[in-house]
PyMOL Python script that loads the backbone (N, CA, C, O; Angstrom):
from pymol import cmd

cmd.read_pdbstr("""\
ATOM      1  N   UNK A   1      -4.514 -69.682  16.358  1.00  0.00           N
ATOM      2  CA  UNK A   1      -4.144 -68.862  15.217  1.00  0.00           C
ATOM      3  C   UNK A   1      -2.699 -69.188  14.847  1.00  0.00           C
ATOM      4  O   UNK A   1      -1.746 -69.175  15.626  1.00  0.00           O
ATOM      5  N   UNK A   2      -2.675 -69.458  13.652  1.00  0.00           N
ATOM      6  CA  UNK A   2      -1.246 -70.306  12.952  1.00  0.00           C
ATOM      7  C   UNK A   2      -0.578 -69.178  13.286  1.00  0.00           C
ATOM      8  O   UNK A   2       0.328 -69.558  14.027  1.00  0.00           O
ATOM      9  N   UNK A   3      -0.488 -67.495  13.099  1.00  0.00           N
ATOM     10  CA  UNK A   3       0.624 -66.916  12.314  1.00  0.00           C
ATOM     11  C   UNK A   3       0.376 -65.341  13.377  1.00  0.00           C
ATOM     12  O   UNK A   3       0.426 -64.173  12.992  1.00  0.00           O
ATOM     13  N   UNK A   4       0.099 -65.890  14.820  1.00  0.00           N
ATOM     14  CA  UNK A   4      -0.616 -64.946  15.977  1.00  0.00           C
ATOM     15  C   UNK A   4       0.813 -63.782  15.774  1.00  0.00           C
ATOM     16  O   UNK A   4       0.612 -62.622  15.414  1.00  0.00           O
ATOM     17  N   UNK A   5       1.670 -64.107  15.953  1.00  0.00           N
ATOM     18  CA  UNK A   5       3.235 -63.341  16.150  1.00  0.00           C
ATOM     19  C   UNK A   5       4.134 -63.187  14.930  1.00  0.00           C
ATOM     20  O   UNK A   5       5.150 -62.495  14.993  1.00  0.00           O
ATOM     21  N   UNK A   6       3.785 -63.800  13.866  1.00  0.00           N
ATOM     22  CA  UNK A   6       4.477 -63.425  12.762  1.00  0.00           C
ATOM     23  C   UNK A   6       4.268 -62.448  11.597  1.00  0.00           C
ATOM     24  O   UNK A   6       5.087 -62.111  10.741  1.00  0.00           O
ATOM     25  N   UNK A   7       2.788 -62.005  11.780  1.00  0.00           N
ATOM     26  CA  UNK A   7       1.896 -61.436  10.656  1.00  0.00           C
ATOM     27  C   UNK A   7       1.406 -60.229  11.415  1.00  0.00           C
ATOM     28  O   UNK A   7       0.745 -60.223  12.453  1.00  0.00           O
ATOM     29  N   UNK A   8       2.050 -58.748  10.393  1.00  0.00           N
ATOM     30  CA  UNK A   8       1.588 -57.714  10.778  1.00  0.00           C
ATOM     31  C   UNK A   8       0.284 -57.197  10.121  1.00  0.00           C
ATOM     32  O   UNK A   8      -0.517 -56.423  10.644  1.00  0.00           O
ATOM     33  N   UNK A   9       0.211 -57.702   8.998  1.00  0.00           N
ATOM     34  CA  UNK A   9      -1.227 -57.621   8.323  1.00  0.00           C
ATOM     35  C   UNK A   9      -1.557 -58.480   7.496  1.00  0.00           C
ATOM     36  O   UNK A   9      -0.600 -59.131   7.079  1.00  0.00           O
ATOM     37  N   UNK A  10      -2.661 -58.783   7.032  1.00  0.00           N
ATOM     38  CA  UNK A  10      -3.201 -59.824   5.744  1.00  0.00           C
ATOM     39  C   UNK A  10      -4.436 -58.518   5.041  1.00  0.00           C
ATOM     40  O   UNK A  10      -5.307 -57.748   5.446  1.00  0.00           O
ATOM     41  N   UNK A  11      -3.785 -58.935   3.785  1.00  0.00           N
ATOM     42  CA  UNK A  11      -4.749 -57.995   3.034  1.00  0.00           C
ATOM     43  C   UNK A  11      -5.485 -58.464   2.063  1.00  0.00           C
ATOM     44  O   UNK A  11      -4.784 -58.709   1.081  1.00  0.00           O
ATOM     45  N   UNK A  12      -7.014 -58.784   1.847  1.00  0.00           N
ATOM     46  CA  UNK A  12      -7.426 -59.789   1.037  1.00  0.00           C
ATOM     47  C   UNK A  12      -8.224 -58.505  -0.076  1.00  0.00           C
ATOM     48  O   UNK A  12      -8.689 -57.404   0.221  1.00  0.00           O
ATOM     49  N   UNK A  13      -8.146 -59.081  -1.170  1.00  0.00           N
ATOM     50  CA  UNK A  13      -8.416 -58.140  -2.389  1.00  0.00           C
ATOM     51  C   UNK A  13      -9.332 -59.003  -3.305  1.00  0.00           C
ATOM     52  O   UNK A  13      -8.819 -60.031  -3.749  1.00  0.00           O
ATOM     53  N   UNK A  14     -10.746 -58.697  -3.680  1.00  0.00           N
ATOM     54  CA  UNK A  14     -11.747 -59.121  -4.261  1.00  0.00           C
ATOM     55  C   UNK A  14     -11.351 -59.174  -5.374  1.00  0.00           C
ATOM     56  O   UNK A  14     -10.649 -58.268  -5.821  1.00  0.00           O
ATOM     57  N   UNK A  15     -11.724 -60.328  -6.165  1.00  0.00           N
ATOM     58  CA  UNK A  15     -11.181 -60.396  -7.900  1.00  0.00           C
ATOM     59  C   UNK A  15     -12.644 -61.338  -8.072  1.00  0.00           C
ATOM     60  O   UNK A  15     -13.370 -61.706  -7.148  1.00  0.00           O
ATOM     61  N   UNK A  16     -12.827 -61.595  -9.510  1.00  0.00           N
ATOM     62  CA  UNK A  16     -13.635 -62.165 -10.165  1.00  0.00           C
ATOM     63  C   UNK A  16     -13.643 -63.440 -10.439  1.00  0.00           C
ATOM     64  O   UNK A  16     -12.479 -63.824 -10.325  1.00  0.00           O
ATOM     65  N   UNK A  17     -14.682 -64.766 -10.897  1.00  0.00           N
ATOM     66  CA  UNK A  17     -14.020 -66.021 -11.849  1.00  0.00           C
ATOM     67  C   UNK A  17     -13.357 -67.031 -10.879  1.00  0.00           C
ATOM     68  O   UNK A  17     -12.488 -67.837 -11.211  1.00  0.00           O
ATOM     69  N   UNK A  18     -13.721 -66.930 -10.012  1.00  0.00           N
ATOM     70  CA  UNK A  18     -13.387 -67.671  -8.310  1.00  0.00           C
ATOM     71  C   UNK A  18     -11.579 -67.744  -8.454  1.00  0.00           C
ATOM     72  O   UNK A  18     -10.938 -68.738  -8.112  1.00  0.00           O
ATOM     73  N   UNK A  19     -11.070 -66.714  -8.923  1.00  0.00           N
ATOM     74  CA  UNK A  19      -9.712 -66.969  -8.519  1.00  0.00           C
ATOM     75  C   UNK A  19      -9.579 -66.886  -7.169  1.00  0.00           C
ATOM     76  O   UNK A  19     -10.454 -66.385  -6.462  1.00  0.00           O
ATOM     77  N   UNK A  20      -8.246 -67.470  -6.617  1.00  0.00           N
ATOM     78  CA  UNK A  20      -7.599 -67.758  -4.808  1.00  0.00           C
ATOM     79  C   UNK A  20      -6.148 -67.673  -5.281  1.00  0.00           C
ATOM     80  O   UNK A  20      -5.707 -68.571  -5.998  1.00  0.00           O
ATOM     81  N   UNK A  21      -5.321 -66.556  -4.888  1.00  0.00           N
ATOM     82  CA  UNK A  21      -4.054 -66.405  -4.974  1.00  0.00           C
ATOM     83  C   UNK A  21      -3.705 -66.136  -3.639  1.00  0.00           C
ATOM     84  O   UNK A  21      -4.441 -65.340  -3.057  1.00  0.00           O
ATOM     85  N   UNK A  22      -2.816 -66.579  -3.055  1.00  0.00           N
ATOM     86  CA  UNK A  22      -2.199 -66.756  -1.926  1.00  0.00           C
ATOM     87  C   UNK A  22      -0.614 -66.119  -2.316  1.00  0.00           C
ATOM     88  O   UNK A  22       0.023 -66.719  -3.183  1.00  0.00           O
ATOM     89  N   UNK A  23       0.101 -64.688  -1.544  1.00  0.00           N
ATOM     90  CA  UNK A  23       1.340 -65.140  -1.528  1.00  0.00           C
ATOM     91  C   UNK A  23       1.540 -63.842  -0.668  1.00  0.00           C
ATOM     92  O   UNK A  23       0.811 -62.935  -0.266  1.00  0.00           O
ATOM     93  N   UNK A  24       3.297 -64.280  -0.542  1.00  0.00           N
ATOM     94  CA  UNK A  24       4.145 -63.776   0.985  1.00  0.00           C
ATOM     95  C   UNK A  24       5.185 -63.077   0.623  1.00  0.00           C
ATOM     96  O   UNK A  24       6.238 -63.458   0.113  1.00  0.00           O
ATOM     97  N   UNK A  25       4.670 -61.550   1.048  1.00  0.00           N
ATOM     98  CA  UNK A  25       5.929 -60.369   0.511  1.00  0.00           C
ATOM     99  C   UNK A  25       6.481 -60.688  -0.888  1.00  0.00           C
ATOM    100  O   UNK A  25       7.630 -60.828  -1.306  1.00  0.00           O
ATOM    101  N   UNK A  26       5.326 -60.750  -1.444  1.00  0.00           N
ATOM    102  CA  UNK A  26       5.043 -61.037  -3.142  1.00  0.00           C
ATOM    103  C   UNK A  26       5.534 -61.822  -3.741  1.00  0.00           C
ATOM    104  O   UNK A  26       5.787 -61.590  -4.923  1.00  0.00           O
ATOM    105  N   UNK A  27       5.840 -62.987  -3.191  1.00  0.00           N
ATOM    106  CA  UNK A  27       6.262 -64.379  -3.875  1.00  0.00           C
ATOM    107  C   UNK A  27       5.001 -65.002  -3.775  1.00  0.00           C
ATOM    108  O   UNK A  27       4.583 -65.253  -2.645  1.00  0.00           O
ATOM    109  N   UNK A  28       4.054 -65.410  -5.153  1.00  0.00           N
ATOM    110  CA  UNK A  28       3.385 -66.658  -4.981  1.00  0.00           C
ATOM    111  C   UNK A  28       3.855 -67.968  -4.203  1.00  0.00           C
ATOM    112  O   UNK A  28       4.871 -68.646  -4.049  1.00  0.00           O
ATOM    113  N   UNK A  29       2.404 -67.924  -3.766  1.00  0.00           N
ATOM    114  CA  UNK A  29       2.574 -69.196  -2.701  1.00  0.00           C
ATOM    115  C   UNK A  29       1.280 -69.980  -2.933  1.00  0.00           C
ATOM    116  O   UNK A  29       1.080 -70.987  -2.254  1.00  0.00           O
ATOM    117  N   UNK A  30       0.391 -69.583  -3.846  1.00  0.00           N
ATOM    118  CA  UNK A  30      -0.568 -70.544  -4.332  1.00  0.00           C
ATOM    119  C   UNK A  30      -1.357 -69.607  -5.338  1.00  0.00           C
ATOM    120  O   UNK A  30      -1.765 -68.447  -5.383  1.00  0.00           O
ATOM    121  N   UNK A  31      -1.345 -70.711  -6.094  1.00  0.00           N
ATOM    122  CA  UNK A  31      -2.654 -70.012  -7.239  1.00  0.00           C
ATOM    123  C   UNK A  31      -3.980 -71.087  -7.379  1.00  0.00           C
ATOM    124  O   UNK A  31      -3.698 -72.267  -7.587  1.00  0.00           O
ATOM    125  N   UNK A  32      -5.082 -70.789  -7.296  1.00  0.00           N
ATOM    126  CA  UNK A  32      -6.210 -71.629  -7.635  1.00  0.00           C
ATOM    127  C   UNK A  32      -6.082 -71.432  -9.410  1.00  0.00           C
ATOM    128  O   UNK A  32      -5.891 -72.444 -10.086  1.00  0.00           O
ATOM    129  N   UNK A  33      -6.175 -70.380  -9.930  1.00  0.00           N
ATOM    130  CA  UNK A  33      -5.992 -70.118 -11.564  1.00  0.00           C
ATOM    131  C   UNK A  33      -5.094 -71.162 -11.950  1.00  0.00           C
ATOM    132  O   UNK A  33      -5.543 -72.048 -12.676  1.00  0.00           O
ATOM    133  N   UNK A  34      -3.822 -71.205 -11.560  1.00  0.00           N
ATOM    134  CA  UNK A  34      -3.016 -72.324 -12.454  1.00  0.00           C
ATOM    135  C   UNK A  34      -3.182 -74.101 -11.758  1.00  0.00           C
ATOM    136  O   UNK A  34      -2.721 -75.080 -12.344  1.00  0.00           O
ATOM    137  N   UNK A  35      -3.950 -74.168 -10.398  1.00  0.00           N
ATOM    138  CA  UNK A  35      -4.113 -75.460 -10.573  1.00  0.00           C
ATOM    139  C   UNK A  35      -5.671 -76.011 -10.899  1.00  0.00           C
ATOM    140  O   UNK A  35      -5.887 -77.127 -11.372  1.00  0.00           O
ATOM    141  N   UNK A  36      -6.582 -75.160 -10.606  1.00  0.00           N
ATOM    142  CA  UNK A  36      -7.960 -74.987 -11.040  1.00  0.00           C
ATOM    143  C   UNK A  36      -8.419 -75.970  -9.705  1.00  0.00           C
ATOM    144  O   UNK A  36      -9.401 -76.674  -9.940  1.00  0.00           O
ATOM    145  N   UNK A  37      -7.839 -76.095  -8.368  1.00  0.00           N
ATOM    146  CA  UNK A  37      -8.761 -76.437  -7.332  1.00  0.00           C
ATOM    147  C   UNK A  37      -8.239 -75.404  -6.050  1.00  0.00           C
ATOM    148  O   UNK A  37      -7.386 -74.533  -6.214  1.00  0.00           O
ATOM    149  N   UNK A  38      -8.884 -75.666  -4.831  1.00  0.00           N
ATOM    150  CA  UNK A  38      -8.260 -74.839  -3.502  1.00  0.00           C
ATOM    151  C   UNK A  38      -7.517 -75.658  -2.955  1.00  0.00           C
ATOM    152  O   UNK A  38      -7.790 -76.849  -3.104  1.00  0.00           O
ATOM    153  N   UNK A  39      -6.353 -75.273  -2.154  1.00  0.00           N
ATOM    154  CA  UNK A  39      -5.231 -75.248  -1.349  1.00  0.00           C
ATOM    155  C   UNK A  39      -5.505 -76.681  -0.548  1.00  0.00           C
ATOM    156  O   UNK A  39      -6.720 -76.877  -0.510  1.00  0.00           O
ATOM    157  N   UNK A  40      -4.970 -77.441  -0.083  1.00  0.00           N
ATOM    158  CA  UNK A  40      -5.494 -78.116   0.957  1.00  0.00           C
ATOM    159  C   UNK A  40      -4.543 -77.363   2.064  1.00  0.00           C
ATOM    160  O   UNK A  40      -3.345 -77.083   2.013  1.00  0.00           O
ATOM    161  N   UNK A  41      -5.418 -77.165   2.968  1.00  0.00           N
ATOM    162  CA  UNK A  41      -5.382 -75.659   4.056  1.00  0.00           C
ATOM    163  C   UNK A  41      -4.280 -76.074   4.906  1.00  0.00           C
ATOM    164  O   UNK A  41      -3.454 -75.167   5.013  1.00  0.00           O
ATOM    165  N   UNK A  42      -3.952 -77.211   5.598  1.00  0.00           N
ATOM    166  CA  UNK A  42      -2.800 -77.580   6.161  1.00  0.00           C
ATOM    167  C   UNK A  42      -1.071 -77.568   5.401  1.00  0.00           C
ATOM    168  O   UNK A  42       0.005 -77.319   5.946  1.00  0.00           O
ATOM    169  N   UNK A  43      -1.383 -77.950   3.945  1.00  0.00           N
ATOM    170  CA  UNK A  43      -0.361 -77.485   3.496  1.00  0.00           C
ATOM    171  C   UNK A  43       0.209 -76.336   2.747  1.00  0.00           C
ATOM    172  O   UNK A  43       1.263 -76.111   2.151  1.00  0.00           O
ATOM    173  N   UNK A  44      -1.220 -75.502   3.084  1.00  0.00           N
ATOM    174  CA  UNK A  44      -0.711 -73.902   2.274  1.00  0.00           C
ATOM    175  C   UNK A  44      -0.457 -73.414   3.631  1.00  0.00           C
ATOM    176  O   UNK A  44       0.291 -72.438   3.585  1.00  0.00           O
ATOM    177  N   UNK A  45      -0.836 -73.763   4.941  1.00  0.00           N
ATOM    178  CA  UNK A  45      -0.307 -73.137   6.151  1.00  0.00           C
ATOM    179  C   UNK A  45       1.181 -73.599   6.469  1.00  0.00           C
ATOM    180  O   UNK A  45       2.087 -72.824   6.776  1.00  0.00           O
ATOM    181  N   UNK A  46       1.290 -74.900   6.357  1.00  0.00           N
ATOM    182  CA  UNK A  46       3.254 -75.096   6.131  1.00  0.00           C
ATOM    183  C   UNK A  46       3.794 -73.691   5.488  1.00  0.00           C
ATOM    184  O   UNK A  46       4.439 -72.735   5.919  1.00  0.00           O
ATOM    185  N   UNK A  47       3.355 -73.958   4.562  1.00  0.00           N
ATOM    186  CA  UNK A  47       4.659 -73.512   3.018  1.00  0.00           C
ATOM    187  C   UNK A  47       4.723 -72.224   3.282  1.00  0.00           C
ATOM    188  O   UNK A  47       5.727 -71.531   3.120  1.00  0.00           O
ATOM    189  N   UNK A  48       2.806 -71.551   4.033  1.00  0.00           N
ATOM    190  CA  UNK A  48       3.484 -69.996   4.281  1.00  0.00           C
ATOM    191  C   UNK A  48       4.338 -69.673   5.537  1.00  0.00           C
ATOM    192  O   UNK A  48       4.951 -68.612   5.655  1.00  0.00           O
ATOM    193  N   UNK A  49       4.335 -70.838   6.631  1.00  0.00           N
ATOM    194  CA  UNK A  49       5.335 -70.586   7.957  1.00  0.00           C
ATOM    195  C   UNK A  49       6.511 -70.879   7.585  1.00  0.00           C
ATOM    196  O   UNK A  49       7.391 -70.587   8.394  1.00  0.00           O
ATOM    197  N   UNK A  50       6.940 -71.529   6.296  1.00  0.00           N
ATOM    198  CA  UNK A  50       8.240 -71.821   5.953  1.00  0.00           C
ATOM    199  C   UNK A  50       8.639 -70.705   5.045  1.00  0.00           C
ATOM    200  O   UNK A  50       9.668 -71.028   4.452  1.00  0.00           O
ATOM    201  N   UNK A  51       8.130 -69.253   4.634  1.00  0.00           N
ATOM    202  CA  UNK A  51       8.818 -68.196   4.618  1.00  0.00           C
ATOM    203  C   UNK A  51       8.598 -67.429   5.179  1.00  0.00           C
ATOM    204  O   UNK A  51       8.541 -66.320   4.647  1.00  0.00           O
ATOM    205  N   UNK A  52       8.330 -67.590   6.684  1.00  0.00           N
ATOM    206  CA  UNK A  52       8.425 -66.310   7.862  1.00  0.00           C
ATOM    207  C   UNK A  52       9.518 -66.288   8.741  1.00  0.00           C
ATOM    208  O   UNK A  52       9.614 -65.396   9.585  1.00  0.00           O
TER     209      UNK A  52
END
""", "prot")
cmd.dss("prot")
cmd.show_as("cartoon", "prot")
cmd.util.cbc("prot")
cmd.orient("prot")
């Protein structure tokens, strides 16, 4: 588990239209809407350990 000691909660919230928004103490950190594909998972796991 990437984020065993850094993460007091993850809260995932159902939306419509296959959006995927990703972000950290409310800074976007990924949108599927503005690039119109998914994350490649190794580098949306960087970018979110690089604001914890």
């Amino acid at each position: 588990m990437a984020f065993k000691l850094n993460v007091g909660s993850i809260k995932l919230i159902p939306s419509t239209g296959g959006v995927f928004e990703v972000s950290v103490n409310g800074q976007s950190v990924y949108s599927k809407k503005a690039t119109g594909e998914f994350p490649d998972e190794e580098a949306l796991v960087r970018k979110i350990k690089s604001l914890l």
